[in-house]
C-alpha positions as CSV (number, residue, x, y, z in Angstrom):
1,X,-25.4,-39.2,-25.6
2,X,-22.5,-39.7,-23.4
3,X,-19.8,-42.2,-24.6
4,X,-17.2,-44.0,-22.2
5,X,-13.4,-43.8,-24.0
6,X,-11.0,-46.9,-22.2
7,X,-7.5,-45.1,-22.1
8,X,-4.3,-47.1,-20.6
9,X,-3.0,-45.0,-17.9
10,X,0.4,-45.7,-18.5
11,X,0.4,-43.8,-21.8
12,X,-1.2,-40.5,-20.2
13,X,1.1,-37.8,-20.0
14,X,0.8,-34.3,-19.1
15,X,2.4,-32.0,-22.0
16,X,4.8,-28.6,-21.1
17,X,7.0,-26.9,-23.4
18,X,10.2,-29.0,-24.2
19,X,9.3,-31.7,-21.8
20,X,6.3,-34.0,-20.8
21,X,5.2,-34.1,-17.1
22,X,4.1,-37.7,-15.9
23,X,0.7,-37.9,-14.4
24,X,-0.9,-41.0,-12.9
25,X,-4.8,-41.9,-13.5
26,X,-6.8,-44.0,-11.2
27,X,-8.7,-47.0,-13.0
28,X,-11.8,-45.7,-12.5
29,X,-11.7,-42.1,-14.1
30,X,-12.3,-41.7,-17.8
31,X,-12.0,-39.2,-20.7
32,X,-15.8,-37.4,-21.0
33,X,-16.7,-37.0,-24.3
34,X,-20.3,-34.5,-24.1
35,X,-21.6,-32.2,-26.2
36,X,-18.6,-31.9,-28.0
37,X,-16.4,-30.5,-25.0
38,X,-13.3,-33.3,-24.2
39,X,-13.6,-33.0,-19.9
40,X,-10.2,-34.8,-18.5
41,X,-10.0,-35.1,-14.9
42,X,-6.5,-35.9,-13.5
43,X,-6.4,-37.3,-9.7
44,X,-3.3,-38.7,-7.9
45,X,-0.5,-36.5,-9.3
46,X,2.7,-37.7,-8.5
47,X,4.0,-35.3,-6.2
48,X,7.5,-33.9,-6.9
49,X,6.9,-34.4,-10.4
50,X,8.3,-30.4,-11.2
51,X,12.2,-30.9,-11.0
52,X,13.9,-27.6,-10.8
53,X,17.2,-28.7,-12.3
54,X,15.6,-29.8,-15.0
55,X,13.1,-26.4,-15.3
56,X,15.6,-23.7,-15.1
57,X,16.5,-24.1,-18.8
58,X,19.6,-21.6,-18.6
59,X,21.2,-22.7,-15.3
60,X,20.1,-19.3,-13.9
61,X,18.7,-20.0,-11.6
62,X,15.1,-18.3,-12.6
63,X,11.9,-20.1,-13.9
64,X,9.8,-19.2,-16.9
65,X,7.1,-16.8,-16.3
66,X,4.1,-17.5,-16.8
67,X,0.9,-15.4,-18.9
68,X,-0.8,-14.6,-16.0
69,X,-0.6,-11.1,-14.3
70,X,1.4,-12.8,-11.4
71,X,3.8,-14.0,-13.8
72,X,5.8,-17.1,-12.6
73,X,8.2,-17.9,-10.2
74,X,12.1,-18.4,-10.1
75,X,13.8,-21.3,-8.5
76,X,13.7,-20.1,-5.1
77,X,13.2,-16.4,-6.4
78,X,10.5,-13.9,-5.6
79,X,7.4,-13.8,-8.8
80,X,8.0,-12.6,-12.2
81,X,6.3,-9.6,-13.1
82,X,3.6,-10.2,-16.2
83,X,5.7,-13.6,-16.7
84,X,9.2,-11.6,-17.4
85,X,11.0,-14.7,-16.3
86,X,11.9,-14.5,-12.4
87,X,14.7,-13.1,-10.5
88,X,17.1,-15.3,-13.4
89,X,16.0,-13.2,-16.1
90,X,16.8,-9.9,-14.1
91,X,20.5,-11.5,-12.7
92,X,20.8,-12.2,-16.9
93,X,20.1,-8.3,-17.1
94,X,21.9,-7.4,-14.4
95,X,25.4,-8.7,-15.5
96,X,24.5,-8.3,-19.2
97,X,24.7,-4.5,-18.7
98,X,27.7,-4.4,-16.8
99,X,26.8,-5.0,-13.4
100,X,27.0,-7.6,-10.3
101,X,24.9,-9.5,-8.5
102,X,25.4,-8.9,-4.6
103,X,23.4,-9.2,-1.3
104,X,22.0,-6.0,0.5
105,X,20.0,-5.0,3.6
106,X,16.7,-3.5,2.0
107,X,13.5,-3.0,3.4
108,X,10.9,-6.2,4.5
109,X,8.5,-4.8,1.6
110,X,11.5,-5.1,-1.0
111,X,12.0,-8.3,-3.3
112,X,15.2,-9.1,-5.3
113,X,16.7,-6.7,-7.7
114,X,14.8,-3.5,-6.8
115,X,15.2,-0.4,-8.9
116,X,18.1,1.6,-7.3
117,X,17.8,4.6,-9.1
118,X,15.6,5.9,-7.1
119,X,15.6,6.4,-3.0
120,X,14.2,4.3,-0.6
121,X,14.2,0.7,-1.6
122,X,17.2,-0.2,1.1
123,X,17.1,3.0,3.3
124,X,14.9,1.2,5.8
125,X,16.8,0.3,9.4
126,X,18.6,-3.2,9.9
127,X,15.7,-4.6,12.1
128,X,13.3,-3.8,9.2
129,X,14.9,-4.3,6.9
130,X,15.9,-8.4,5.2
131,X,18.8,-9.9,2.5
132,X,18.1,-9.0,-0.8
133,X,19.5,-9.6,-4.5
134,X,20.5,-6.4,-5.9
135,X,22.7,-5.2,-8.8
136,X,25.5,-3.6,-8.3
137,X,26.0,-1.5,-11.7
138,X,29.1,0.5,-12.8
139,X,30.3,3.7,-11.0
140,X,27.7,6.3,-12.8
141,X,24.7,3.8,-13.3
142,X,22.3,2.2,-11.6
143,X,19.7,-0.3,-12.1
144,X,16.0,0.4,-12.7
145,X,14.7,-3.0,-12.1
146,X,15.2,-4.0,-15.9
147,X,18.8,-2.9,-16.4
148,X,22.2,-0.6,-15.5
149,X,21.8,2.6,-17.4
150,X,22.4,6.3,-16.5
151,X,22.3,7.2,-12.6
152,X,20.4,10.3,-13.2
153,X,22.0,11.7,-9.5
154,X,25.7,11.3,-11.3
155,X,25.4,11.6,-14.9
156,X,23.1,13.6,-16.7
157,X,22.5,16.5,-19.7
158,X,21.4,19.6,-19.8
159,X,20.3,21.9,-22.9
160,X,20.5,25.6,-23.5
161,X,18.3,27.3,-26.0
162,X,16.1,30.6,-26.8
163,X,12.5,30.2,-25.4
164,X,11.2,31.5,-28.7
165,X,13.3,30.9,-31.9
166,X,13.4,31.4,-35.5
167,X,13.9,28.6,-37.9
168,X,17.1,27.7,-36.5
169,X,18.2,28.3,-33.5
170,X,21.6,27.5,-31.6
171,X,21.2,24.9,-28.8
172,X,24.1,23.3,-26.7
173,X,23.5,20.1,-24.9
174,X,26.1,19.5,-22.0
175,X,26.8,16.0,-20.7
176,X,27.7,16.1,-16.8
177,X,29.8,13.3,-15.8
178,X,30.3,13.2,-12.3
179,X,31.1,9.2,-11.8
180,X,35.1,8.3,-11.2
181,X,35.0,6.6,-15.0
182,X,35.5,7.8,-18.2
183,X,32.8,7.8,-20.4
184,X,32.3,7.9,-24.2
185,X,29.6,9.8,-26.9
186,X,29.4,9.3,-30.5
187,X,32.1,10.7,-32.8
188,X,29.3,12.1,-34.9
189,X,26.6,14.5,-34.4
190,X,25.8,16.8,-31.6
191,X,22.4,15.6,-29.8
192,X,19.5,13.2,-30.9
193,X,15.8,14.5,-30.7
194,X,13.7,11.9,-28.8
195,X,10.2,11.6,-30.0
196,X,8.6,8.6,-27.9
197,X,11.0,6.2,-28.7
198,X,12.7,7.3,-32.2
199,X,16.1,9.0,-31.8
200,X,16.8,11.7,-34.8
201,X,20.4,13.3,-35.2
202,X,20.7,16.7,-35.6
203,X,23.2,16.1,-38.1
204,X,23.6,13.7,-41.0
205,X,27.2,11.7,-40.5
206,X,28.9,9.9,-43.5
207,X,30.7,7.6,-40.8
208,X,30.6,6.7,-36.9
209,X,33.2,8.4,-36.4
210,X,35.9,8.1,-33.3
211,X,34.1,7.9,-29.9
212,X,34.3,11.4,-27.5
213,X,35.7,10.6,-24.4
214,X,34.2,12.3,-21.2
215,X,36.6,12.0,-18.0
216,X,35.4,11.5,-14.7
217,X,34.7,14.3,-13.2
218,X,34.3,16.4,-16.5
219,X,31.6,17.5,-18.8
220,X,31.3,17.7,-22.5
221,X,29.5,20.8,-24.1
222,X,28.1,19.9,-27.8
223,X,26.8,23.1,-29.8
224,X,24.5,22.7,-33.0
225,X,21.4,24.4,-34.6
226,X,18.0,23.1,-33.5
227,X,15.4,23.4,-36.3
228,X,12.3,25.2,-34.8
229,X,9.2,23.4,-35.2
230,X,5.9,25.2,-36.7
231,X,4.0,24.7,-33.8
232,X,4.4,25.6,-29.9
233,X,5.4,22.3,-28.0
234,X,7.8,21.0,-25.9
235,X,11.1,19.3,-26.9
236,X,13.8,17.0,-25.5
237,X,17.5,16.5,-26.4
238,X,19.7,13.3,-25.7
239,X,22.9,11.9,-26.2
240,X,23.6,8.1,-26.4
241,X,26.4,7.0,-23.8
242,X,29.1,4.9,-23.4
243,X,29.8,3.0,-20.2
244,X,32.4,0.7,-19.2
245,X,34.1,0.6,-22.5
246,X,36.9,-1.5,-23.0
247,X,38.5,-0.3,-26.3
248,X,39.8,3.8,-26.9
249,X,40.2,4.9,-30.4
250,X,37.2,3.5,-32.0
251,X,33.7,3.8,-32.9
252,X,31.3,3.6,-30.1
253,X,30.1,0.9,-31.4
254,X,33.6,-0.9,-31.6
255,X,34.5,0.3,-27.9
256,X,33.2,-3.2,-26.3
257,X,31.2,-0.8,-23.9
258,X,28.4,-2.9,-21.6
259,X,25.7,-0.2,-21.9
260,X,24.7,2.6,-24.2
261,X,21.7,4.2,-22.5
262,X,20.0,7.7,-24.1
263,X,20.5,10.4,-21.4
264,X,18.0,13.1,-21.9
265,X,17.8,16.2,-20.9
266,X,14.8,17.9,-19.2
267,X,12.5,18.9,-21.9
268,X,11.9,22.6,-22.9
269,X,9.1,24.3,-24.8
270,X,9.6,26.1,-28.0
271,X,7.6,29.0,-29.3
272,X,8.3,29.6,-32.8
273,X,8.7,33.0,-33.9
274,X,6.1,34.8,-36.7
């Protein structure tokens, strides 16, 4: 049995997070109640009824993404990925890890804030090429389309080690700095073992410790003991850095620095010795 529900149209409104939307119901439509399943058919939206000043809850400029894979779209920005929040949330990243949001010529194919840390992305000619937001990060970074970390080109590490090793074996981990800043490493502990995502120290510090500076132009050498594994596999070394501190003479974690990305060294294999 179908049953006919009278609703005044004035009190319908359409519901969004934070807010409520305003629709408009002709006289003649009604809420379907059948088998169980509530069927509401809206006709005559009010056009216009999306105000942008009013959507772009941080002033940012960027929309909320959405849960589709499109994601949604930025106040006059180009789509979210996977609803990551628009070109706003990636300006928000941009400045939030040092860096500056500027216009560039980069290729037709490119939308705003394109990952710069690797080639191609603007390297098109001016006639293909269109304005685009990019991020501008600190002299040794660059921005991978989610943040300013490490330019890999500028500064990176590199590890020296035996092949095959017995259960300890010396390792030095050397940080190349090769940006016109100074940059800063833990005052404790030599390199970090990454293994996916987890960070171990080679060492066991009571405190922080004073932050290392690097110069520009330099390189810092760390030497330790690596622990040999008991199985053949591969291994990589890191170091966390400091860029665009503000404050000398303290912990790295007091140095008001923008970013502290992991730089990592190319992995190595081990072969543990009998």
């Amino acid at each position: 049995m179908t049953h006919n529900l009278g609703i005044d149209s004035s009190q319908l409104r359409v519901g969004w997070p934070t807010r409520t939307v305003g629709a408009r119901i002709a006289s003649s439509d009604r809420l379907r109640v059948a088998s169980g399943a509530v069927l509401v058919t809206l006709l005559s939206l009010v056009p216009g009824a999306c105000n942008p000043e009013v959507d772009d809850d941080d002033r940012d400029g960027g929309g909320i993404g959405g849960t589709s894979p499109n994601g949604g779209t930025g106040n006059g920005g180009a789509p979210a990925v996977g609803g990551t929040g628009g070109q706003g949330g990636a300006a928000e990243a941009c400045v939030r890890t040092g860096g500056t949001v500027v216009t560039r010529l980069c290729c037709e194919s490119v939308a705003d804030f394109p990952n710069l840390c690797v080639a191609g992305a603007c390297g098109c000619a001016p006639s293909s090429s269109h304005d685009t937001l990019v991020c501008q990060c600190p002299s040794g970074m660059c921005f991978d389309a989610r943040a300013c970390g490490a330019d890999p080109h500028i500064v990176y590490a590199t590890t020296d080690v035996e092949d095959d090793c017995p259960a300890m074996d010396d390792v030095t981990l050397t940080l190349h700095n090769n940006s016109d800043a100074t940059l800063y490493l833990p005052g404790c502990g030599d390199y970090w073992v990454k293994d996916g995502e987890t960070y171990t120290p080679n060492a066991v510090c009571a405190w922080e410790g004073i932050a290392r500076p690097v110069p520009a132009g330099t390189s810092y050498v760390a030497a330790g003991q690596y622990r040999c594994p008991d199985a053949a596999g591969s291994v990589t070394l890191c170091v966390q850095v400091g860029f665009n501190c503000t404050v000398a003479g303290v912990p790295l974690s007091q140095a008001g620095c923008n970013s502290l990305p992991w730089v990592c060294a190319p992995s190595f294999g081990l072969i543990p010795l009998p």
